[in-house]
DSSP file (Angstrom, degrees, kcal/mol; ACC not computed):
  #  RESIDUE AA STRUCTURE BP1 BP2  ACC     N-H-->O    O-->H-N    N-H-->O    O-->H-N    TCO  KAPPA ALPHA  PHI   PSI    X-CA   Y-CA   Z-CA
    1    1 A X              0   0    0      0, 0.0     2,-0.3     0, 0.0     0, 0.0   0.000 360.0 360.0 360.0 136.0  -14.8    4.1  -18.3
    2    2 A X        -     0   0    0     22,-0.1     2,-0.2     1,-0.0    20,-0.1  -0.567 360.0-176.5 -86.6 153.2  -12.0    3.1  -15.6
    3    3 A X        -     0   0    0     -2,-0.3    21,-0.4    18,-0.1    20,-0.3  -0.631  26.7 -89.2-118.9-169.9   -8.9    3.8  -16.3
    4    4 A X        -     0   0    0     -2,-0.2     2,-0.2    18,-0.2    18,-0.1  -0.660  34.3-146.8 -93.1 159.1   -5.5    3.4  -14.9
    5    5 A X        -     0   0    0     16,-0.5    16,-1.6    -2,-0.2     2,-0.1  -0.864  14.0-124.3-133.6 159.7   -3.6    5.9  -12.4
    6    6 A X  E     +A   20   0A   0     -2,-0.2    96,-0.7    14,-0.2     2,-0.4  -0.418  40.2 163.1 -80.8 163.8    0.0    6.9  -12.0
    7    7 A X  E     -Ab  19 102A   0     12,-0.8    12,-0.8    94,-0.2     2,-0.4  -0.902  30.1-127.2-174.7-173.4    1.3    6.3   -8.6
    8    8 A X  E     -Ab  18 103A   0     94,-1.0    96,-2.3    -2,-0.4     2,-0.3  -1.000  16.0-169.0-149.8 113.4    4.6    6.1   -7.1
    9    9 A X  E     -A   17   0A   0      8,-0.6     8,-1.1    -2,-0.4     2,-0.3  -0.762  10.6-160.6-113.0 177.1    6.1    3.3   -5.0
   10   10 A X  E     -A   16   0A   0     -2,-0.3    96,-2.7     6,-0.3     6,-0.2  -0.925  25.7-143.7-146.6  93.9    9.6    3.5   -3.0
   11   11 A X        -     0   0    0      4,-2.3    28,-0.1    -2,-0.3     3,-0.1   0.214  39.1 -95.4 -51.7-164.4   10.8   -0.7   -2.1
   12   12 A X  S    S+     0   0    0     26,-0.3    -1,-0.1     1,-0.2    97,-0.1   0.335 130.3  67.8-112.2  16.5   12.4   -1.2    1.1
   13   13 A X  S    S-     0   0    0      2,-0.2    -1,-0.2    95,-0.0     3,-0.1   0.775 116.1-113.1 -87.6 -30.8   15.5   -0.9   -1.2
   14   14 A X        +     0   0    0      1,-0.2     2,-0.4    -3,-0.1    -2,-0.1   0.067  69.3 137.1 129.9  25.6   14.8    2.8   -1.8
   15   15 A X        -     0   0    0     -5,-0.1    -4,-2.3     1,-0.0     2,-0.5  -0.564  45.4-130.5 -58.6 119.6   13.9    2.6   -5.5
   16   16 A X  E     -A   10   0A   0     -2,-0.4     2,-0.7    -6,-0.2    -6,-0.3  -0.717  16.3-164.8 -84.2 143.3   11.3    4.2   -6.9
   17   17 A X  E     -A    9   0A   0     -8,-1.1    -8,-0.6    -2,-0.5     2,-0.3  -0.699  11.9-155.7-119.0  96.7    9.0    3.1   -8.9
   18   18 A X  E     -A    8   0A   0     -2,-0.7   -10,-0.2   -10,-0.2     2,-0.1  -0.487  32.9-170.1 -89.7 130.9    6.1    4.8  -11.4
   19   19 A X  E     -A    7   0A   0    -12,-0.8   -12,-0.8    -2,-0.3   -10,-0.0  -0.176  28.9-143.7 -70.0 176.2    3.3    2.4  -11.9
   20   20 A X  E     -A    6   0A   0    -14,-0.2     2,-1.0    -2,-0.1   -14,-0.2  -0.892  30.5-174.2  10.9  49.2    0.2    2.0  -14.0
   21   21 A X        -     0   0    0    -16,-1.6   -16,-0.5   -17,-0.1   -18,-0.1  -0.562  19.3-120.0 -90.7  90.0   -1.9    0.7  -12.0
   22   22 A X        -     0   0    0     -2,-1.0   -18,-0.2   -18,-0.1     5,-0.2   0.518  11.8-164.6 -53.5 156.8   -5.6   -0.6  -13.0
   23   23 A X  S >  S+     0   0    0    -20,-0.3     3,-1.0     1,-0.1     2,-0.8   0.614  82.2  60.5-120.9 -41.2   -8.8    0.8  -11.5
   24   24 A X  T 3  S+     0   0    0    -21,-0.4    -1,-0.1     1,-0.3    -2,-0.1   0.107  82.1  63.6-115.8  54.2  -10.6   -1.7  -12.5
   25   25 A X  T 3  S-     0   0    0     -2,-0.8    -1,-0.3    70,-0.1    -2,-0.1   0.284  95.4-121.9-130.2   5.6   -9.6   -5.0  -11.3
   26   26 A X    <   +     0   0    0     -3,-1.0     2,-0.2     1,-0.3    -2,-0.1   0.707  54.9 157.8  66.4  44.9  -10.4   -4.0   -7.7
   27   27 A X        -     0   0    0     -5,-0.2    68,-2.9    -4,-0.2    -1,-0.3  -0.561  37.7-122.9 -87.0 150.9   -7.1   -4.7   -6.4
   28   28 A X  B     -C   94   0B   0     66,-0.3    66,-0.2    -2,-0.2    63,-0.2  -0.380  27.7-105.7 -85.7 173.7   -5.6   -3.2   -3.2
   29   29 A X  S  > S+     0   0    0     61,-1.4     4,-2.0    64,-0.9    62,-0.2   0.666 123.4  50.3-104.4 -41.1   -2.3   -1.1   -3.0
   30   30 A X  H  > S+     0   0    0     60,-1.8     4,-2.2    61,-0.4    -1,-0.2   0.912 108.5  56.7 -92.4 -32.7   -0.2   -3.9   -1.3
   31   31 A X  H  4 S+     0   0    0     59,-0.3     4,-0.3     2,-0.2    -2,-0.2   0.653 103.7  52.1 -63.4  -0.3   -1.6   -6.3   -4.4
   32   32 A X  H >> S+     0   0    0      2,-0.2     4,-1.3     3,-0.1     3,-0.6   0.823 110.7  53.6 -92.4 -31.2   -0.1   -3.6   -7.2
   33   33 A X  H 3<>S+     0   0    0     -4,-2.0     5,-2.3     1,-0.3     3,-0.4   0.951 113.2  37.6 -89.6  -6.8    3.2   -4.1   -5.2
   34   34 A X  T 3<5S+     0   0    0     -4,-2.2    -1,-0.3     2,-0.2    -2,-0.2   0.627 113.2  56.2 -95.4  -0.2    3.2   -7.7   -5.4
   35   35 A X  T <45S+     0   0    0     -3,-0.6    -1,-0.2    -4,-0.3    -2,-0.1   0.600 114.9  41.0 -51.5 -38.4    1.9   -7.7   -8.9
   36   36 A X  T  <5S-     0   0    0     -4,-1.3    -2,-0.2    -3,-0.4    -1,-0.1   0.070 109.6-123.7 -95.1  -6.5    4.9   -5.6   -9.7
   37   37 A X  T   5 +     0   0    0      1,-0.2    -3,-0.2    -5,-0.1    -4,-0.1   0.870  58.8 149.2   9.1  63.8    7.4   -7.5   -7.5
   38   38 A X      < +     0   0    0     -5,-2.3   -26,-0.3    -6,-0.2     2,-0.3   0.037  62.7  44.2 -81.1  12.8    8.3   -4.5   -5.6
   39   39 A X  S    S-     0   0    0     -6,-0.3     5,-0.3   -28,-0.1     3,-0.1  -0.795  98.6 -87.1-154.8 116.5    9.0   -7.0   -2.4
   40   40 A X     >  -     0   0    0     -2,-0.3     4,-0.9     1,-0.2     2,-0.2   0.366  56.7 -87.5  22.9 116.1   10.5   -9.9   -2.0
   41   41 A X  T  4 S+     0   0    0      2,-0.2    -1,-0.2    -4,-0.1    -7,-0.0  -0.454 118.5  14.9 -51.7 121.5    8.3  -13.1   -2.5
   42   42 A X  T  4 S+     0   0    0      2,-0.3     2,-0.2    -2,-0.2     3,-0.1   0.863 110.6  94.5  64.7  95.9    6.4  -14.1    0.9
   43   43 A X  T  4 S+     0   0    0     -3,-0.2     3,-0.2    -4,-0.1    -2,-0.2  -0.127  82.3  38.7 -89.7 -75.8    7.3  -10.3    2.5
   44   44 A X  S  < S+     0   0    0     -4,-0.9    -2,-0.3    -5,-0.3    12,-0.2  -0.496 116.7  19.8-135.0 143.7    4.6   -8.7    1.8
   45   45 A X    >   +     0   0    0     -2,-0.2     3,-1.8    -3,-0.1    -1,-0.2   0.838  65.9 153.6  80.0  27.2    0.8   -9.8    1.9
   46   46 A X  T 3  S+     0   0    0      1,-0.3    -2,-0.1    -3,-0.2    -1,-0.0   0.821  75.7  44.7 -71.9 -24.8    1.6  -12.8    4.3
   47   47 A X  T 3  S-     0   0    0      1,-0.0    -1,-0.3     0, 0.0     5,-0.1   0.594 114.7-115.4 -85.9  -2.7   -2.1  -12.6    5.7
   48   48 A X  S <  S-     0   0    0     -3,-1.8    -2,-0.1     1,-0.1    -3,-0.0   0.281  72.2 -56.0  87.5 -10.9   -3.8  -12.2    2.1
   49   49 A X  S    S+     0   0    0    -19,-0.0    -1,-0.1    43,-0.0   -18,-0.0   0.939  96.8 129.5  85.2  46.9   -5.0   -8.8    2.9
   50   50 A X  S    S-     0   0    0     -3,-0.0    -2,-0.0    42,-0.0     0, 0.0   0.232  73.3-111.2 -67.3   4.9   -6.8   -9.1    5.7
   51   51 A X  S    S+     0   0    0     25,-0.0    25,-0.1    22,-0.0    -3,-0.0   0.358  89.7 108.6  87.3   6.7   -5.3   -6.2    8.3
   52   52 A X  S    S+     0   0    0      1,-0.2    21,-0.0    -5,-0.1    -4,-0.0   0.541  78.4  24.0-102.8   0.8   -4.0   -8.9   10.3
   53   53 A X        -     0   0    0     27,-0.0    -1,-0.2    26,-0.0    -7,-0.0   0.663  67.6-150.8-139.0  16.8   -0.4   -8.6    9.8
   54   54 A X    >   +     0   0    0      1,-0.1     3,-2.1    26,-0.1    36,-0.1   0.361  61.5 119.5  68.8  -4.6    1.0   -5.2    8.7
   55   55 A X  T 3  S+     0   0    0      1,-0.2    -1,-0.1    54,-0.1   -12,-0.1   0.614  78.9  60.3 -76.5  17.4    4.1   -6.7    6.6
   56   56 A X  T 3  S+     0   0    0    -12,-0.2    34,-0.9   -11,-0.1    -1,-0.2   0.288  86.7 148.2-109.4   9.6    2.1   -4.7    3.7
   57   57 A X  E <   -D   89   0C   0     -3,-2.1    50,-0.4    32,-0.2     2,-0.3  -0.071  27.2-168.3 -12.1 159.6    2.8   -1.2    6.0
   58   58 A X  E     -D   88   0C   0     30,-0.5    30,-1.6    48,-0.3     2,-0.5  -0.860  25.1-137.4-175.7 109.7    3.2    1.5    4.1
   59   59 A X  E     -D   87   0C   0     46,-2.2    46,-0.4    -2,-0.3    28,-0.2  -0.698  18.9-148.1 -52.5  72.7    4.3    5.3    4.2
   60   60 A X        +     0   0    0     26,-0.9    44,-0.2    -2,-0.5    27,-0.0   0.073  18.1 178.4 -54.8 130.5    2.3    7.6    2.5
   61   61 A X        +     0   0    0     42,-5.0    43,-0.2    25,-0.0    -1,-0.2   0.929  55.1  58.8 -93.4 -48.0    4.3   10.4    1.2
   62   62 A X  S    S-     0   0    0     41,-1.6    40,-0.1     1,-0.1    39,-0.0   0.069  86.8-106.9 -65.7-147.9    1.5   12.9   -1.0
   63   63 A X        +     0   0    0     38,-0.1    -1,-0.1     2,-0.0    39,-0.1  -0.315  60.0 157.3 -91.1  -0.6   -1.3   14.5    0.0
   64   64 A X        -     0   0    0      1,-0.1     2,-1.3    39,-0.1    35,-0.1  -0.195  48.2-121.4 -83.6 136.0   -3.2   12.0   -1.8
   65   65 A X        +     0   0    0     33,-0.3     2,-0.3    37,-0.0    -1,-0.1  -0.583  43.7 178.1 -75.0  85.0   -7.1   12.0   -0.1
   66   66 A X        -     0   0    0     -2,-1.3     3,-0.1     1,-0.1    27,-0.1  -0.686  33.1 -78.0 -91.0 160.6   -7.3    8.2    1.0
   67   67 A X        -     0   0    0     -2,-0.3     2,-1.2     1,-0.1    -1,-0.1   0.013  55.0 -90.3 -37.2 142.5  -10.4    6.4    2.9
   68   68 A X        -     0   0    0      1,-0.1    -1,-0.1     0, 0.0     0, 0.0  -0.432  53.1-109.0 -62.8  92.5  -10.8    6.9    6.6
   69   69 A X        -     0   0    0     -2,-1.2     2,-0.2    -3,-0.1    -1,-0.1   0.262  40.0-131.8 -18.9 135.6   -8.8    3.9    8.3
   70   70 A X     >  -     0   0    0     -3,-0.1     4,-1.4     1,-0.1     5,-0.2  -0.546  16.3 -95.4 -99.3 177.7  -10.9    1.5    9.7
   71   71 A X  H  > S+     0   0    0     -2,-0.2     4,-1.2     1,-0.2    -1,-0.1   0.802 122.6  42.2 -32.4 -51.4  -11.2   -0.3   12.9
   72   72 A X  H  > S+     0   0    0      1,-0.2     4,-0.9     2,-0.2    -1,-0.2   0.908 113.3  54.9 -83.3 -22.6   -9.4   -3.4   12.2
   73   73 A X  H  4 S+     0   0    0      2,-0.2     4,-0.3     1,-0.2    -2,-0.2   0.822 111.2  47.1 -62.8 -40.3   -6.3   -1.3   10.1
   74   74 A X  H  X S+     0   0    0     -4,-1.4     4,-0.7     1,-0.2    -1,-0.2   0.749 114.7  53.1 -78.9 -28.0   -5.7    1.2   13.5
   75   75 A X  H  < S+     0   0    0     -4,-1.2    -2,-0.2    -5,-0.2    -1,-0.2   0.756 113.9  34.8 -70.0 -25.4   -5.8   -2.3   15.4
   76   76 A X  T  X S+     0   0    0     -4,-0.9     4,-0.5     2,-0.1    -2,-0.2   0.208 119.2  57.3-124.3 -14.9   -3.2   -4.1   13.5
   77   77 A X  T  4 S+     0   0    0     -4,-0.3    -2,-0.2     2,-0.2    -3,-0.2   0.565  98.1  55.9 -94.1 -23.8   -1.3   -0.7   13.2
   78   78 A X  T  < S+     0   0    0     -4,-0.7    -2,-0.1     1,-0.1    -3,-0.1   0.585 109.3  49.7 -84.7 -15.7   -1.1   -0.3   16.7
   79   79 A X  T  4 S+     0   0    0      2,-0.1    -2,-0.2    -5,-0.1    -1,-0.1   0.888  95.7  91.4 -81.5 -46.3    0.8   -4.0   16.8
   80   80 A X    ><  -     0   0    0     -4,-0.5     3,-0.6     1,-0.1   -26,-0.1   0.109  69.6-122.6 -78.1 153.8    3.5   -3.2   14.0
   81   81 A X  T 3  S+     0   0    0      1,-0.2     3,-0.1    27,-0.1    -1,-0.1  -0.381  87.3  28.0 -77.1-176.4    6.9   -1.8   14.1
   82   82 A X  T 3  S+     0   0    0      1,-0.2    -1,-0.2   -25,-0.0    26,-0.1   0.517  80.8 164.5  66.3  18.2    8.3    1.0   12.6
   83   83 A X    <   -     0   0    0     -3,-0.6     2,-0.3    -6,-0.1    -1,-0.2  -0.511  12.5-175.4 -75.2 145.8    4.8    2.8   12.5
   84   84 A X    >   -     0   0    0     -3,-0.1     3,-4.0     0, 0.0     2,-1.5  -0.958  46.1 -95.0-125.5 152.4    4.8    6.4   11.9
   85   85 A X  T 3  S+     0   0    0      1,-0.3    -2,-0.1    -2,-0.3   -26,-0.0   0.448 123.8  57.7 -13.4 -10.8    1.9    9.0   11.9
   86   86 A X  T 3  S+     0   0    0     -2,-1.5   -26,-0.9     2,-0.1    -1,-0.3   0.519  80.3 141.8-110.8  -4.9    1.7    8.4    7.9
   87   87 A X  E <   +D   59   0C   0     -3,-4.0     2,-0.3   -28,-0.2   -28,-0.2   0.052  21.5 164.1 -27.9 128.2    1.2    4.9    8.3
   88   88 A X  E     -D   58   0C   0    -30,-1.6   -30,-0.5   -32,-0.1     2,-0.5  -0.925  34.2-123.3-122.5 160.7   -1.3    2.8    5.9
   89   89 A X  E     -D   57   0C   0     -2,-0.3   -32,-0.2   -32,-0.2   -59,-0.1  -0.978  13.2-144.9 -95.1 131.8   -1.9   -0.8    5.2
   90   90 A X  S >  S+     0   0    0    -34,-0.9   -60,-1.8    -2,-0.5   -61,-1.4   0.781 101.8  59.1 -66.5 -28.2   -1.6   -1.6    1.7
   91   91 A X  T 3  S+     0   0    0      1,-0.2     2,-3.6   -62,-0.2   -62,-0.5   0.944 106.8  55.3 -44.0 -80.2   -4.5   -4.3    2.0
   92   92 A X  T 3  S+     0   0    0    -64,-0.1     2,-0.4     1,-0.1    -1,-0.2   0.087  94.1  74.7 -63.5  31.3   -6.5   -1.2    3.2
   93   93 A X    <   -     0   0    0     -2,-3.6   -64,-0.9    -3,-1.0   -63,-0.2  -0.755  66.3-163.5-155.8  87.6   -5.9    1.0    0.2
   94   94 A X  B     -C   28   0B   0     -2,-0.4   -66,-0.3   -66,-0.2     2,-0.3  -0.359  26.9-106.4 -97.4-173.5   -7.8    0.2   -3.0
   95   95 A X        +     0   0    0    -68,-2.9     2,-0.3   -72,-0.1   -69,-0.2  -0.658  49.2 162.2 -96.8 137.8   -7.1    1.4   -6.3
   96   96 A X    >   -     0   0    0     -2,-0.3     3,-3.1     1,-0.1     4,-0.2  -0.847  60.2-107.2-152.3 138.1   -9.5    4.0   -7.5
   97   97 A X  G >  S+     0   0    0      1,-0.3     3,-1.7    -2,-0.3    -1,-0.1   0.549 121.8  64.3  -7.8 -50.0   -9.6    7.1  -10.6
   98   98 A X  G 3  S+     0   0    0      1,-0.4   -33,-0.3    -3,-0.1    -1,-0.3   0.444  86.4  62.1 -89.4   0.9   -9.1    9.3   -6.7
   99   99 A X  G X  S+     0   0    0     -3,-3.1     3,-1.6   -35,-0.1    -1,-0.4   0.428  73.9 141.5-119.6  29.9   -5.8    8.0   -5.8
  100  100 A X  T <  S+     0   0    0     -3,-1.7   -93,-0.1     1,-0.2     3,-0.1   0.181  76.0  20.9  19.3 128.3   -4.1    9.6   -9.0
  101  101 A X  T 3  S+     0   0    0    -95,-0.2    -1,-0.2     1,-0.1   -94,-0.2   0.475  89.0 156.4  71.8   4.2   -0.7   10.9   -8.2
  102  102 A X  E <   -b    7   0A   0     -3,-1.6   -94,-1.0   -96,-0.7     2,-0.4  -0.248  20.9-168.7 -73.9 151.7   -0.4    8.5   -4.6
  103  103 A X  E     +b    8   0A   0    -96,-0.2   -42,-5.0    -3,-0.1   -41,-1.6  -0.982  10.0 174.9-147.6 138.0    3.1    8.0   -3.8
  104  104 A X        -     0   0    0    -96,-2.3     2,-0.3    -2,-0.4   -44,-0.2  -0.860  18.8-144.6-127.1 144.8    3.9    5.5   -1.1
  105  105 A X        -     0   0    0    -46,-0.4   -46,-2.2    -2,-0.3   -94,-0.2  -0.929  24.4-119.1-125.6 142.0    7.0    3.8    0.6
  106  106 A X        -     0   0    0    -96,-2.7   -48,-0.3    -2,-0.3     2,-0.2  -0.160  25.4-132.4 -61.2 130.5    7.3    0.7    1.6
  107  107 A X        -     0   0    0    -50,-0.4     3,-0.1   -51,-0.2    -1,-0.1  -0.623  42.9 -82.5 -94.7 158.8    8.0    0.3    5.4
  108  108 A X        -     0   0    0     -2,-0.2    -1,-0.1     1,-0.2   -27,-0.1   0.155  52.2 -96.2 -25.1 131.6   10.9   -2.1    6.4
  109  109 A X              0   0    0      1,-0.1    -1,-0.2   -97,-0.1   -54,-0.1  -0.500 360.0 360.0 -82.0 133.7   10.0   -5.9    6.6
  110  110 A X              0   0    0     -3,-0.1    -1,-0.1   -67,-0.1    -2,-0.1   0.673 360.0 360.0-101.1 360.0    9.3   -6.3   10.2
């Protein structure tokens, strides 16, 4: 049975926030924050979740074991400001039982 996972967001205000977040509605990371309206309406998700425009950017803070970045996420990451070495896109990060404990902040609307 899926369940829901805790997970931790930080806005580009520097609240944090612990979620709930369902495993089994096959949402992405940048759809919990707009689910949550943790960003500003039209910020975040301006392409739909397709990697093509990074305003769902991301810092990842744990340790938490996410999926191997793909081609088009390192392409569209290589465009964006404000990238750092922890970078994700939140399109590219979907919810599942194995990201338990993720804690993320949101990077600056570019």
């Amino acid at each position: 049975m899926e369940q829901d996972i805790n997970i931790k967001i930080t806005d580009r205000e520097g609240n944090t926030h612990s979620i709930q977040a369902p495993t089994d509605m096959a949402m992405n990371l940048m759809e919990v924050v707009r689910s949550f309206e943790l960003a500003e309406e039209g910020t975040i998700g301006v392409c739909g979740g397709m990697a093509m425009c990074a305003s769902c950017q991301c810092y990842v803070l744990s340790d938490t074991q996410l999926p191997e970045m793909q081609d088009d996420e390192e392409a569209m990451l290589s465009e964006a400001f404000y990238v750092k070495d922890n970078s994700r896109l939140g399109c590219q990060i979907h919810i599942t039982p194995e990201l338990e404990g993720l804690e993320v902040e949101l990077a600056p609307e570019s």
